[in-house]
N, CA, C and O atoms as a GROMACS GRO file, in nm:
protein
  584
    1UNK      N    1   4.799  -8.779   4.313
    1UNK     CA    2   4.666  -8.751   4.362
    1UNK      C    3   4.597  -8.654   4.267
    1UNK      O    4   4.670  -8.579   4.202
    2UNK      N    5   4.474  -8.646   4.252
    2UNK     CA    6   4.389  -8.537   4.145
    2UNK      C    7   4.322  -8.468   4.262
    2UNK      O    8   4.263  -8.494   4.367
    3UNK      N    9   4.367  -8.360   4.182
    3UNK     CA   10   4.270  -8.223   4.224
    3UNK      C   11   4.199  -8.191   4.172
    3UNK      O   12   4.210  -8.200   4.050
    4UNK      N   13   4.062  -8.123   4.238
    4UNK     CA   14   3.951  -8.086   4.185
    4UNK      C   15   3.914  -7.970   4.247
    4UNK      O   16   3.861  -7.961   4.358
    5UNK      N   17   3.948  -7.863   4.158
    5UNK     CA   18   3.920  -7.733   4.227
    5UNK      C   19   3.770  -7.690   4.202
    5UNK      O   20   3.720  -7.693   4.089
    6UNK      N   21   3.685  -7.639   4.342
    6UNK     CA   22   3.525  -7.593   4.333
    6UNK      C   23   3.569  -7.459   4.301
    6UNK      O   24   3.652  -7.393   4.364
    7UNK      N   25   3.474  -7.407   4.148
    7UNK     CA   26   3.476  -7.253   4.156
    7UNK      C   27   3.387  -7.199   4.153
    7UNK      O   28   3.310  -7.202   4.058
    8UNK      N   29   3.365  -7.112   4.290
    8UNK     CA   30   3.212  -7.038   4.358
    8UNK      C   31   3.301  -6.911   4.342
    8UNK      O   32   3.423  -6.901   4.327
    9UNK      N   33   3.154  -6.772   4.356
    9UNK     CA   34   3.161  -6.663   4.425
    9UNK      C   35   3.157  -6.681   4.581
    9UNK      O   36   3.058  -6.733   4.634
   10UNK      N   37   3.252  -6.643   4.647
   10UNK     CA   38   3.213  -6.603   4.791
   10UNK      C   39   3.107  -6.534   4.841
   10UNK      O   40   3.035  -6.572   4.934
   11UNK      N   41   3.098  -6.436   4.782
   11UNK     CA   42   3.000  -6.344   4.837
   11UNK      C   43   2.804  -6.423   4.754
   11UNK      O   44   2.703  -6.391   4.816
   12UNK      N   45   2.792  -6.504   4.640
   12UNK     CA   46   2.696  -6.519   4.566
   12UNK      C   47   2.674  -6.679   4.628
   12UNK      O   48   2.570  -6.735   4.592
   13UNK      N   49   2.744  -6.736   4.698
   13UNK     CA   50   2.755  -6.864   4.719
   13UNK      C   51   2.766  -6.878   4.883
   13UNK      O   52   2.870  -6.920   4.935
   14UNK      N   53   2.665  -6.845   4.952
   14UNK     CA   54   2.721  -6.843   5.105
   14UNK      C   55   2.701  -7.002   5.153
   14UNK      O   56   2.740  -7.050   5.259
   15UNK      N   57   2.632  -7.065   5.052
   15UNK     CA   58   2.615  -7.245   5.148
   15UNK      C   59   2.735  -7.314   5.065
   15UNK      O   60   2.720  -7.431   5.030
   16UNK      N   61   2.848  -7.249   5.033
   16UNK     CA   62   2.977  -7.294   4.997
   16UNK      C   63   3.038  -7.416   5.019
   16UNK      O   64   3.073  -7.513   4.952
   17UNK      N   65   3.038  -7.378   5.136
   17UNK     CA   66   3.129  -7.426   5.271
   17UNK      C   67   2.972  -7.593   5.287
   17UNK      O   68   3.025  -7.704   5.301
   18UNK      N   69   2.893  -7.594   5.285
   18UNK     CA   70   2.823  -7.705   5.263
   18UNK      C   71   2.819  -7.794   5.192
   18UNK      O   72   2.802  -7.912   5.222
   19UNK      N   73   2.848  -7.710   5.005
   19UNK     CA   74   2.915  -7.810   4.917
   19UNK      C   75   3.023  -7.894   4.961
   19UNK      O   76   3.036  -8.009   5.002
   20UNK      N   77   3.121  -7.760   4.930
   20UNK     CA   78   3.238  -7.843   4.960
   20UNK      C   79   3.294  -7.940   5.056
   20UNK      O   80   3.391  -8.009   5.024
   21UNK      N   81   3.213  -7.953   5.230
   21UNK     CA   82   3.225  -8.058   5.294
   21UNK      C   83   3.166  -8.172   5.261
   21UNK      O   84   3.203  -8.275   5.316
   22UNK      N   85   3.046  -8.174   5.148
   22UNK     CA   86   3.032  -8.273   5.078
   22UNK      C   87   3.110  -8.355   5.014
   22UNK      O   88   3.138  -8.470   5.047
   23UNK      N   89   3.161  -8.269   4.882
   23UNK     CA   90   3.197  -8.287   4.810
   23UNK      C   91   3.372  -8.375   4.891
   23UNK      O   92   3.420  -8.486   4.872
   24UNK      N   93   3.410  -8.279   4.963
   24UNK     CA   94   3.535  -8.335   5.001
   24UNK      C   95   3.525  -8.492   5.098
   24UNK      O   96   3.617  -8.570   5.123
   25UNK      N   97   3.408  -8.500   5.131
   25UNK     CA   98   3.383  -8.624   5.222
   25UNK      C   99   3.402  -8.747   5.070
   25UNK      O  100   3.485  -8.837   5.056
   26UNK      N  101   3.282  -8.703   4.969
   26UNK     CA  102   3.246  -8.771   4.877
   26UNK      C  103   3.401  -8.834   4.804
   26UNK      O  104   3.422  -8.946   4.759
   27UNK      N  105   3.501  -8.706   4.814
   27UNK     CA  106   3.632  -8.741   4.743
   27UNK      C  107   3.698  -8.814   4.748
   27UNK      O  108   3.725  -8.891   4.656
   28UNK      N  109   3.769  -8.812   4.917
   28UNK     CA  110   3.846  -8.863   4.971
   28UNK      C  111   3.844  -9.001   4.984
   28UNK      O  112   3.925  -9.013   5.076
   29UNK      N  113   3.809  -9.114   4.955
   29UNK     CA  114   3.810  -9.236   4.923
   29UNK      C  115   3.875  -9.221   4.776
   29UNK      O  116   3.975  -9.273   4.728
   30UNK      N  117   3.814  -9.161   4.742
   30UNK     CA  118   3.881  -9.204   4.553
   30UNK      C  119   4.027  -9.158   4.516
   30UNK      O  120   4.074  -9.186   4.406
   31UNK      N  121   4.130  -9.054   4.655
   31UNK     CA  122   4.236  -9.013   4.656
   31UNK      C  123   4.201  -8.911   4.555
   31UNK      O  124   4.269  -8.909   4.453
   32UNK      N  125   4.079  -8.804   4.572
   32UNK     CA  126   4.065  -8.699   4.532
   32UNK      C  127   4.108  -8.590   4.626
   32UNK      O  128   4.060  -8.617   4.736
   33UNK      N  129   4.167  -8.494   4.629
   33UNK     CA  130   4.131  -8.348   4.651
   33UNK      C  131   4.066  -8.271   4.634
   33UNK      O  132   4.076  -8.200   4.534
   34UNK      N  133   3.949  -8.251   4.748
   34UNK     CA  134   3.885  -8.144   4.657
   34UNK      C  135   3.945  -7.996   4.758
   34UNK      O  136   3.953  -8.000   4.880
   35UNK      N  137   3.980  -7.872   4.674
   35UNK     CA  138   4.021  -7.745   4.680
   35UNK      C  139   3.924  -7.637   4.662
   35UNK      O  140   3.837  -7.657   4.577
   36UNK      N  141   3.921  -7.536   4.720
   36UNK     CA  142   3.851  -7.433   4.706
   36UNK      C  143   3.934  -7.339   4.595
   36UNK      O  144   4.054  -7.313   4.600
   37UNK      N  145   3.830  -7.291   4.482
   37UNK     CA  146   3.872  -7.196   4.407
   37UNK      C  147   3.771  -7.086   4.398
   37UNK      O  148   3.695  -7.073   4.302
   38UNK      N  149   3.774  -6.977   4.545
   38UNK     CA  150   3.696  -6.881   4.500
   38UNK      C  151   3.718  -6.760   4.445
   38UNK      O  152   3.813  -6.695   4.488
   39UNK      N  153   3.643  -6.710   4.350
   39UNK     CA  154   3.631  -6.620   4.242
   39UNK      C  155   3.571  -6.508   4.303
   39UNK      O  156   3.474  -6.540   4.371
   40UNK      N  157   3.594  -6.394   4.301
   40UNK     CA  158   3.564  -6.270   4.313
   40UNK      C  159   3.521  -6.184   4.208
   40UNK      O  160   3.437  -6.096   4.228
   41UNK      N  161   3.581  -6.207   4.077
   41UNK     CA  162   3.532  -6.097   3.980
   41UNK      C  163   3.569  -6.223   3.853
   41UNK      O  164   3.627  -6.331   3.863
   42UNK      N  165   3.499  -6.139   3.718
   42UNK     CA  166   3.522  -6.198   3.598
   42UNK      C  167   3.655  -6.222   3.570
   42UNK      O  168   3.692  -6.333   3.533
   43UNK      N  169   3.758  -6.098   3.588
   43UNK     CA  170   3.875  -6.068   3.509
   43UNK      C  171   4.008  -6.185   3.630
   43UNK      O  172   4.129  -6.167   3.638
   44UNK      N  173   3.949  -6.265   3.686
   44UNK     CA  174   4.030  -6.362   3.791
   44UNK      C  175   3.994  -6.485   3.671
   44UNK      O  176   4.092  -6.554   3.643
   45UNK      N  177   3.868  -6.518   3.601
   45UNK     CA  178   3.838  -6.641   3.531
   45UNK      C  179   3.935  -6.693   3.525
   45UNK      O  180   3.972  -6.773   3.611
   46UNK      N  181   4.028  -6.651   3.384
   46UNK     CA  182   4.125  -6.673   3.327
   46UNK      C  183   4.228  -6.732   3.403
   46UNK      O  184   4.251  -6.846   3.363
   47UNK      N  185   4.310  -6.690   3.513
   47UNK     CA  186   4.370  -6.715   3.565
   47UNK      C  187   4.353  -6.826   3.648
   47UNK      O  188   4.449  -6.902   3.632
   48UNK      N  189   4.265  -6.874   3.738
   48UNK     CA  190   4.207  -6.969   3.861
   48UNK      C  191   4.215  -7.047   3.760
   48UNK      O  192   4.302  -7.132   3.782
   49UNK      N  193   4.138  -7.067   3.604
   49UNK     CA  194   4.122  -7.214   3.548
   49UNK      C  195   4.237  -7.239   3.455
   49UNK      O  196   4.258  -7.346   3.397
   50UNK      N  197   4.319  -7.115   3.446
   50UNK     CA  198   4.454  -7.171   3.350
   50UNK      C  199   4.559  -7.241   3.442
   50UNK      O  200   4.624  -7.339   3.404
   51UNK      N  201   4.576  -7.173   3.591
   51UNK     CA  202   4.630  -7.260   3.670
   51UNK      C  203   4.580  -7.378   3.723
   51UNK      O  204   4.665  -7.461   3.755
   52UNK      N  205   4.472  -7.404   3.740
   52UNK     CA  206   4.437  -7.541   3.771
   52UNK      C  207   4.462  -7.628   3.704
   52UNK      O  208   4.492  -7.739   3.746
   53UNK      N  209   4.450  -7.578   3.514
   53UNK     CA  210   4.478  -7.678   3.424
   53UNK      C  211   4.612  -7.704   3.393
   53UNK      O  212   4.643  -7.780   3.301
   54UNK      N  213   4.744  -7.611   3.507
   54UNK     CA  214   4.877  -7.650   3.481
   54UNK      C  215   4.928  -7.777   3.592
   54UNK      O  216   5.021  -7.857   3.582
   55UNK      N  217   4.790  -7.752   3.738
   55UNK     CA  218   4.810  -7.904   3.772
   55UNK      C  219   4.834  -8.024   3.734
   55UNK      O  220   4.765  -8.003   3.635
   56UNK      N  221   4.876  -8.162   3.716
   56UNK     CA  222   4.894  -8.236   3.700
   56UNK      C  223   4.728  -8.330   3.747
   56UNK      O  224   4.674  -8.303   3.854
   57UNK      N  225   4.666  -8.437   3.650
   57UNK     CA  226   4.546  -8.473   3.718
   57UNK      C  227   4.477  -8.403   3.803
   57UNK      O  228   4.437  -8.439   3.914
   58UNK      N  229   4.455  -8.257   3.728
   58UNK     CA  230   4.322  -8.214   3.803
   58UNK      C  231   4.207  -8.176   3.707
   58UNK      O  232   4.197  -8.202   3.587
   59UNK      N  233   4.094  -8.084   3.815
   59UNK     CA  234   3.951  -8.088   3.738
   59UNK      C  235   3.902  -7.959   3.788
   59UNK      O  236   3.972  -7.900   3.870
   60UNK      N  237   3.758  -7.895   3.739
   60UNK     CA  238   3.737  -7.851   3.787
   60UNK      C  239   3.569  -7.863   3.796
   60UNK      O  240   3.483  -7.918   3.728
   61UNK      N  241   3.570  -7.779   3.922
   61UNK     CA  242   3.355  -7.866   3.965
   61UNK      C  243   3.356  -7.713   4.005
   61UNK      O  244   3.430  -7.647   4.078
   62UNK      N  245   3.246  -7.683   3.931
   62UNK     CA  246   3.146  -7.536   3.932
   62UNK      C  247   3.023  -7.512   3.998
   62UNK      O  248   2.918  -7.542   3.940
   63UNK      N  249   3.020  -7.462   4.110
   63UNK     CA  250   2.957  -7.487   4.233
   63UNK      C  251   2.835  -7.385   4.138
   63UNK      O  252   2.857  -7.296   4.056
   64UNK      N  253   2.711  -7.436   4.188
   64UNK     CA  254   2.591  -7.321   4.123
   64UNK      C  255   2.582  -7.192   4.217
   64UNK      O  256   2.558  -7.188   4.338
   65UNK      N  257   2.610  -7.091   4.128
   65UNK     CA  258   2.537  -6.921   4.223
   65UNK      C  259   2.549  -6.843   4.086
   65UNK      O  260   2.594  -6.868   3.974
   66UNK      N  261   2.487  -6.736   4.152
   66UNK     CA  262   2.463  -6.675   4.055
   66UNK      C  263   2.567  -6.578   3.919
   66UNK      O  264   2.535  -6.526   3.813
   67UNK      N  265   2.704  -6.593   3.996
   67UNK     CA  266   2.808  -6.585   3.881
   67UNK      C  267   2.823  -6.672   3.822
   67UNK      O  268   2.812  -6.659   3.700
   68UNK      N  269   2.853  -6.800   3.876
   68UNK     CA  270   2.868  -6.865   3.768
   68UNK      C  271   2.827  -6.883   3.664
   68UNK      O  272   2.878  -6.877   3.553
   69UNK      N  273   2.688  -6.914   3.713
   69UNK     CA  274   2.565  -6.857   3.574
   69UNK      C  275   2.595  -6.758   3.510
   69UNK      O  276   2.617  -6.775   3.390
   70UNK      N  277   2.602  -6.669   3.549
   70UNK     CA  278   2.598  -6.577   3.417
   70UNK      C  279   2.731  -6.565   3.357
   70UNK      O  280   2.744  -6.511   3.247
   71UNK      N  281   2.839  -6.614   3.428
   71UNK     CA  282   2.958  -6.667   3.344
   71UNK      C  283   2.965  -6.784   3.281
   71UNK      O  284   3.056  -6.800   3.200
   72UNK      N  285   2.900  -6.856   3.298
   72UNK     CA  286   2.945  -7.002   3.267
   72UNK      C  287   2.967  -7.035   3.118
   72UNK      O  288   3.036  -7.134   3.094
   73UNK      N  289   2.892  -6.930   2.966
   73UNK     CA  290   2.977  -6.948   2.918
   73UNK      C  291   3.083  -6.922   2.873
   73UNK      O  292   3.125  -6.994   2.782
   74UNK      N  293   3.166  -6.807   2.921
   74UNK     CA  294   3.301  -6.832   2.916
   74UNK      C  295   3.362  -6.934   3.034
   74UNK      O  296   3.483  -6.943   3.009
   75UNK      N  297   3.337  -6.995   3.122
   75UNK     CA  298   3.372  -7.084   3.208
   75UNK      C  299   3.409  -7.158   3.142
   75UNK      O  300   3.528  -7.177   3.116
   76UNK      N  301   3.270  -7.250   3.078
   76UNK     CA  302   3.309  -7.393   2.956
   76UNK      C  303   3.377  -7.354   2.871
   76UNK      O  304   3.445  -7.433   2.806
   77UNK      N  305   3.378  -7.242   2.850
   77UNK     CA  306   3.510  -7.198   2.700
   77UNK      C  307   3.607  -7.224   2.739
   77UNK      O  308   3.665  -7.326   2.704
   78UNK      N  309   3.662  -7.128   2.835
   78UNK     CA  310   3.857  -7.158   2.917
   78UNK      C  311   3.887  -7.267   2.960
   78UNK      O  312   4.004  -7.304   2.965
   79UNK      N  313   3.735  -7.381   3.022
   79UNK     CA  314   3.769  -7.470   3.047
   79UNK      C  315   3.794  -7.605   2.920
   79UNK      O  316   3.871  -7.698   2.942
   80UNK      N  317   3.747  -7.597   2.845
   80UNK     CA  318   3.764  -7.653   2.675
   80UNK      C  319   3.902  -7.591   2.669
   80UNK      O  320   3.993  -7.673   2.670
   81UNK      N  321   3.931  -7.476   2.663
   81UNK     CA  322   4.029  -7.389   2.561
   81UNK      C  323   4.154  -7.490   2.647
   81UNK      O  324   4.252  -7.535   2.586
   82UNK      N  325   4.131  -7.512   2.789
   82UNK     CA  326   4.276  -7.528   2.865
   82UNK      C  327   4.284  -7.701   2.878
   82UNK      O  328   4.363  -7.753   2.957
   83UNK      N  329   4.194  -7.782   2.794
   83UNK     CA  330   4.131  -7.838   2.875
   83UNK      C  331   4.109  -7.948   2.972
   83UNK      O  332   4.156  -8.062   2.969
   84UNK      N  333   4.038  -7.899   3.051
   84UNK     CA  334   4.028  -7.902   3.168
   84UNK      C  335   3.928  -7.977   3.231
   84UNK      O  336   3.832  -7.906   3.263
   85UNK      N  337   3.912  -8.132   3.268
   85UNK     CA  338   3.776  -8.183   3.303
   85UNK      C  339   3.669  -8.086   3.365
   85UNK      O  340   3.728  -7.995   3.422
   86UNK      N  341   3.594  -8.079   3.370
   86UNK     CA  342   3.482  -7.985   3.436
   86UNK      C  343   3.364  -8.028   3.460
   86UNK      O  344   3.318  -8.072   3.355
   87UNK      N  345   3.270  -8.040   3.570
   87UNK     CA  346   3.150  -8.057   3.610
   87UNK      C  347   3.091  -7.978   3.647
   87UNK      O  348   3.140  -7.919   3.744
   88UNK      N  349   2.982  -7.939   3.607
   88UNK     CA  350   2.884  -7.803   3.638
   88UNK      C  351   2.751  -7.837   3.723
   88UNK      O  352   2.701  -7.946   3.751
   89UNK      N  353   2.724  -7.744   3.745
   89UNK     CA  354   2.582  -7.783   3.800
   89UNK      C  355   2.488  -7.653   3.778
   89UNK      O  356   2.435  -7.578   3.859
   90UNK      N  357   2.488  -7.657   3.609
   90UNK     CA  358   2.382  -7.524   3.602
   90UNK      C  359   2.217  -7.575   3.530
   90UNK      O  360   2.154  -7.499   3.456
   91UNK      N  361   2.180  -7.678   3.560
   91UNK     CA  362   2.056  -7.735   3.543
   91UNK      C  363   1.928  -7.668   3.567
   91UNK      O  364   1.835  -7.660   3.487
   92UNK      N  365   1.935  -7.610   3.712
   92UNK     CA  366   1.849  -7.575   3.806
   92UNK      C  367   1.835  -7.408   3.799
   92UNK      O  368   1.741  -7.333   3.825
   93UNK      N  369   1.970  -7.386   3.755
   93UNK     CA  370   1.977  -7.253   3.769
   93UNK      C  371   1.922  -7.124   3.729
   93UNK      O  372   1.925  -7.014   3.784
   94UNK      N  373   1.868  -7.166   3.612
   94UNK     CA  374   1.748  -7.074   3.527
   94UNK      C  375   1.638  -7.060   3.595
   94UNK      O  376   1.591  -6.948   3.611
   95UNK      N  377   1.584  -7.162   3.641
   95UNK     CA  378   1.459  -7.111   3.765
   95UNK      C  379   1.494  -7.012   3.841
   95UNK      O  380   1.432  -6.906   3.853
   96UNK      N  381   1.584  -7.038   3.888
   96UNK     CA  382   1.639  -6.916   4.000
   96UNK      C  383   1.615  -6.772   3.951
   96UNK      O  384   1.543  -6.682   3.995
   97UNK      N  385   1.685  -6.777   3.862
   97UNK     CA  386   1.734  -6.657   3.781
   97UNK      C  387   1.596  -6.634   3.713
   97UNK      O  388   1.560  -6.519   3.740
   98UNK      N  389   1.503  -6.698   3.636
   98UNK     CA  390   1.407  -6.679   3.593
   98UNK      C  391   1.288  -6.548   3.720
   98UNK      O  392   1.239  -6.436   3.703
   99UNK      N  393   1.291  -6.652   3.840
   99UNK     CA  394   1.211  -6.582   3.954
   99UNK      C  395   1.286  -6.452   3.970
   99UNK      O  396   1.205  -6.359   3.979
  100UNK      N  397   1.412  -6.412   3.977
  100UNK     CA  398   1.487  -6.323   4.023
  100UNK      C  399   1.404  -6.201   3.971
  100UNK      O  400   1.343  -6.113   4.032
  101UNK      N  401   1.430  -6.233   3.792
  101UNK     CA  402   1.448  -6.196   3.725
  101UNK      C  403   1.225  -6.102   3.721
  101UNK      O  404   1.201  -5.988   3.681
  102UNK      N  405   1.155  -6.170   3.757
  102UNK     CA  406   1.036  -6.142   3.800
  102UNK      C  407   0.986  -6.096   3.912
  102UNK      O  408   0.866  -6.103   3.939
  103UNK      N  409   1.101  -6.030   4.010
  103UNK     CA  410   1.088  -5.940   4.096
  103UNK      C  411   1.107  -6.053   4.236
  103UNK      O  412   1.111  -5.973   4.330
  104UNK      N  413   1.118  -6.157   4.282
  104UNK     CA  414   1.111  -6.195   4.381
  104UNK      C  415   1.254  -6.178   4.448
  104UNK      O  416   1.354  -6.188   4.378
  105UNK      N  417   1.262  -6.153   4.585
  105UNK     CA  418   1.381  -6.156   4.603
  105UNK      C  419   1.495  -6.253   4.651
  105UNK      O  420   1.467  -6.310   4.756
  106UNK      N  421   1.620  -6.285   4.596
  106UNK     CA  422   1.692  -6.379   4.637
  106UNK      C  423   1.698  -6.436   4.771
  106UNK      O  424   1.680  -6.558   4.780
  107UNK      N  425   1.718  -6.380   4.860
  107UNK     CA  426   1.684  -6.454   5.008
  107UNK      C  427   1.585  -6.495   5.038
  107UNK      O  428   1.587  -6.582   5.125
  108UNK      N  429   1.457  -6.455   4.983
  108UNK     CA  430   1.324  -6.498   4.992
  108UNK      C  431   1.325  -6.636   4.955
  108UNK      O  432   1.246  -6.718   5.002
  109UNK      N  433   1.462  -6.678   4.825
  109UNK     CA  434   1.396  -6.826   4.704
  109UNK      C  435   1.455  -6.957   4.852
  109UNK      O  436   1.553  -6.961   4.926
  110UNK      N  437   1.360  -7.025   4.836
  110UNK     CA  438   1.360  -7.174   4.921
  110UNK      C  439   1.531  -7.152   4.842
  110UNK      O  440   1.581  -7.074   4.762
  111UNK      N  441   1.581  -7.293   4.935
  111UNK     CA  442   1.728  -7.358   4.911
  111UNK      C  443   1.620  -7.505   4.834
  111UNK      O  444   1.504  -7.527   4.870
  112UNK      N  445   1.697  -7.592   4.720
  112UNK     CA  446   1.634  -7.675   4.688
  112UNK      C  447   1.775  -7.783   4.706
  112UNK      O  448   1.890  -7.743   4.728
  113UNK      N  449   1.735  -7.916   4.692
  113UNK     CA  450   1.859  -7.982   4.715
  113UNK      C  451   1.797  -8.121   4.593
  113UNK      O  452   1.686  -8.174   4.593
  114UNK      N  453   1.870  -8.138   4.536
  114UNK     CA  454   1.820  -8.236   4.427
  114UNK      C  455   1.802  -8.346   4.449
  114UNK      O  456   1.887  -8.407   4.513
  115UNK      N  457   1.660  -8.422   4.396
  115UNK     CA  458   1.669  -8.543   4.419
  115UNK      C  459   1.686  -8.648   4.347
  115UNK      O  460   1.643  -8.762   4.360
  116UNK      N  461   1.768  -8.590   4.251
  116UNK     CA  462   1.797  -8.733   4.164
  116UNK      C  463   1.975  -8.664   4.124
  116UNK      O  464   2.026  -8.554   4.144
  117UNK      N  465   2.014  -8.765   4.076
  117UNK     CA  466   2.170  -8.720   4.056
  117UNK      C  467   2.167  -8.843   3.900
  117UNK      O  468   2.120  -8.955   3.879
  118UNK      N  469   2.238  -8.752   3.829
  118UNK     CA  470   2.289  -8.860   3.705
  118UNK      C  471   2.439  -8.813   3.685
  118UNK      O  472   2.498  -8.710   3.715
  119UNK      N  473   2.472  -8.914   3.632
  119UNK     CA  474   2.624  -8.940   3.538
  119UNK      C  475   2.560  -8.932   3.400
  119UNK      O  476   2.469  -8.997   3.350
  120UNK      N  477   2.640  -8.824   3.349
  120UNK     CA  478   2.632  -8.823   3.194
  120UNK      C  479   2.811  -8.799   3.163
  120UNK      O  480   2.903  -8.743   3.222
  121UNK      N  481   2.794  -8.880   3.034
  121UNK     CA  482   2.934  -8.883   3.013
  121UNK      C  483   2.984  -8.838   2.876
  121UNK      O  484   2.972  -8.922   2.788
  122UNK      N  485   3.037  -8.720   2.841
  122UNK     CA  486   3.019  -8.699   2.727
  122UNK      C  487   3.196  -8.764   2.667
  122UNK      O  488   3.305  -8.747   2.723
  123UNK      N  489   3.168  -8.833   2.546
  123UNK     CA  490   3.290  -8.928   2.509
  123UNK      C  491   3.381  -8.817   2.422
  123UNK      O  492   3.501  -8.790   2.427
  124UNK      N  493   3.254  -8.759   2.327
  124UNK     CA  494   3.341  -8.658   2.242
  124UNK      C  495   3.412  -8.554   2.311
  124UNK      O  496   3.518  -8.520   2.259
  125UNK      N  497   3.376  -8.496   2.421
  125UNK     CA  498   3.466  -8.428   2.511
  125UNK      C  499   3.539  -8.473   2.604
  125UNK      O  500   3.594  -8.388   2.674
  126UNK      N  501   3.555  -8.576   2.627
  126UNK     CA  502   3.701  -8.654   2.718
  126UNK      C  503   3.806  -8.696   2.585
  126UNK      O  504   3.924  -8.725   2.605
  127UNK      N  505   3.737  -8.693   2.432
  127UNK     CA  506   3.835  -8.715   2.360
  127UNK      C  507   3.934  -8.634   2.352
  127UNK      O  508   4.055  -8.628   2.377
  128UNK      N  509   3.818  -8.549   2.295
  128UNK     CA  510   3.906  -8.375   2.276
  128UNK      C  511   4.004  -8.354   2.383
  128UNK      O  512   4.124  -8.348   2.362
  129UNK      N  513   3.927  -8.338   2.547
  129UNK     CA  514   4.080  -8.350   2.629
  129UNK      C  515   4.174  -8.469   2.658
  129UNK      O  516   4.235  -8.476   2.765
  130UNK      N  517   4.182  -8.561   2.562
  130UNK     CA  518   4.265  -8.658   2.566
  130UNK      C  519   4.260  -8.785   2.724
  130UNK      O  520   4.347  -8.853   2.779
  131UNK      N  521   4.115  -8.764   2.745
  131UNK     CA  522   4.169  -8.887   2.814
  131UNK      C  523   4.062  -8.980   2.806
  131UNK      O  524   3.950  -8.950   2.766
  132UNK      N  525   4.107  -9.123   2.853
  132UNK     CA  526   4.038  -9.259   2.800
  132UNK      C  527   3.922  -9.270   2.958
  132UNK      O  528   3.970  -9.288   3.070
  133UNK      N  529   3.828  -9.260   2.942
  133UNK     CA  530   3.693  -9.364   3.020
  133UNK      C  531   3.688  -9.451   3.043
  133UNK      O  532   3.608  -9.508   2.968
  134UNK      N  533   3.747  -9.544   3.145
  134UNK     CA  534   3.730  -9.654   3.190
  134UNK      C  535   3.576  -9.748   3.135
  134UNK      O  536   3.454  -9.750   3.117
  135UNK      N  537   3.661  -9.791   3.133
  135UNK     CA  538   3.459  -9.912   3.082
  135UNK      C  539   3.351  -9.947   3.225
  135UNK      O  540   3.234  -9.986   3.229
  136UNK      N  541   3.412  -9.926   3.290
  136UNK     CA  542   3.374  -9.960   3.476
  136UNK      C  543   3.307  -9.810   3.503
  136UNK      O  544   3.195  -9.832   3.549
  137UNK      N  545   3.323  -9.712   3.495
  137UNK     CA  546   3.277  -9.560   3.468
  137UNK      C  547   3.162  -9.554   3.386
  137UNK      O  548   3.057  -9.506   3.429
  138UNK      N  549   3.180  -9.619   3.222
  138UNK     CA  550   3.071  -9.605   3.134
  138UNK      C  551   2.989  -9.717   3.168
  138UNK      O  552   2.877  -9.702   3.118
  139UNK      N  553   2.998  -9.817   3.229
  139UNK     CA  554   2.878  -9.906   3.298
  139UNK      C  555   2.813  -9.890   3.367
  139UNK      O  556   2.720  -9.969   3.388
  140UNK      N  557   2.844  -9.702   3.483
  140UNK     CA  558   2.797  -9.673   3.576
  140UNK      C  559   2.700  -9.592   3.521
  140UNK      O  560   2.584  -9.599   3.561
  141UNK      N  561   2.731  -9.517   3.436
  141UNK     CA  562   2.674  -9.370   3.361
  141UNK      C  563   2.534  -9.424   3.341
  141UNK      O  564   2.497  -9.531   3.292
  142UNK      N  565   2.444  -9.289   3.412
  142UNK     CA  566   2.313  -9.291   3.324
  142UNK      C  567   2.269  -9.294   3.171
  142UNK      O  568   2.172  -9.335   3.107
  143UNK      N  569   2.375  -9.238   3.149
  143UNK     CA  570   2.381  -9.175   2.978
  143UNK      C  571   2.501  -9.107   2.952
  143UNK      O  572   2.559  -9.014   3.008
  144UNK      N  573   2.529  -9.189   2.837
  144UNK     CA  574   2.664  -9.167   2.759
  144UNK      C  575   2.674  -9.058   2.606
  144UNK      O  576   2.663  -9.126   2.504
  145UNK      N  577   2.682  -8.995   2.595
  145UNK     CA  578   2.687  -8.900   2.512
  145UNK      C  579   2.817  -8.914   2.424
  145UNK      O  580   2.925  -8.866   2.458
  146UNK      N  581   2.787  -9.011   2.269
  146UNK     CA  582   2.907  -9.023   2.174
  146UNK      C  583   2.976  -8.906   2.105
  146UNK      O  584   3.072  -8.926   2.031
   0.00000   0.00000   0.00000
């Protein structure tokens, strides 16, 4: 079975628990796991994604808040360095942080929920971590990235 560990702040991420019943509904047909990996401080990084990557078929999915962001790039680093499939979701996240960042306050910002979803598939980085893309996967993808 593959695991897919979500890594949120607890305390920066309180609609958590919303992802992840998503996400775990979304899984469970495909004989996914999805796991909670929550993070408390920077100096845990290292550890949460070096063990995930000693799992056997697992991944990891990076829930958006505001650590992650401002970690994320050492996130994609350890997760390259170990590596480690990974899906992010830091698209949106600069708005956030942009308003923050201009005095408004975080509980004040609307919740937004996206309305479009893509598959992008990047080939040169499933090479690098050694694994092959089904052709049934890259027929699905919005956009394939060689």
């Amino acid at each position: 079975m593959t695991r897919v560990a979500a890594l949120f702040n607890p305390v920066m991420a309180p609609y958590a628990e919303y992802w992840l019943d998503s996400f775990k509904a979304a899984a469970a047909p495909f004989a996914v796991e999805a796991i909670r990996a929550p993070i408390h401080d920077s100096s845990e990084l290292e550890s949460i994604i070096a063990a995930q990557a000693r799992e056997p078929n697992s991944g990891l999915f990076v829930l958006p808040d505001a650590f992650t962001f401002a970690y994320r790039v050492e996130i994609v680093s350890l997760a390259a360095r170990y590596r480690l499939p990974a899906v992010y979701a830091f698209r949106r996240a600069g708005t956030y942080a942009d308003r923050i960042l201009k005095g408004e306050k975080p509980s004040e910002l609307p919740v937004q929920a996206p309305v479009k979803f893509q598959l992008v598939i990047n080939l040169k980085t499933a090479k690098e971590l050694g694994l092959e893309v089904p052709p049934t996967l890259l027929a699905r993808a919005d956009e394939v990235i060689e």
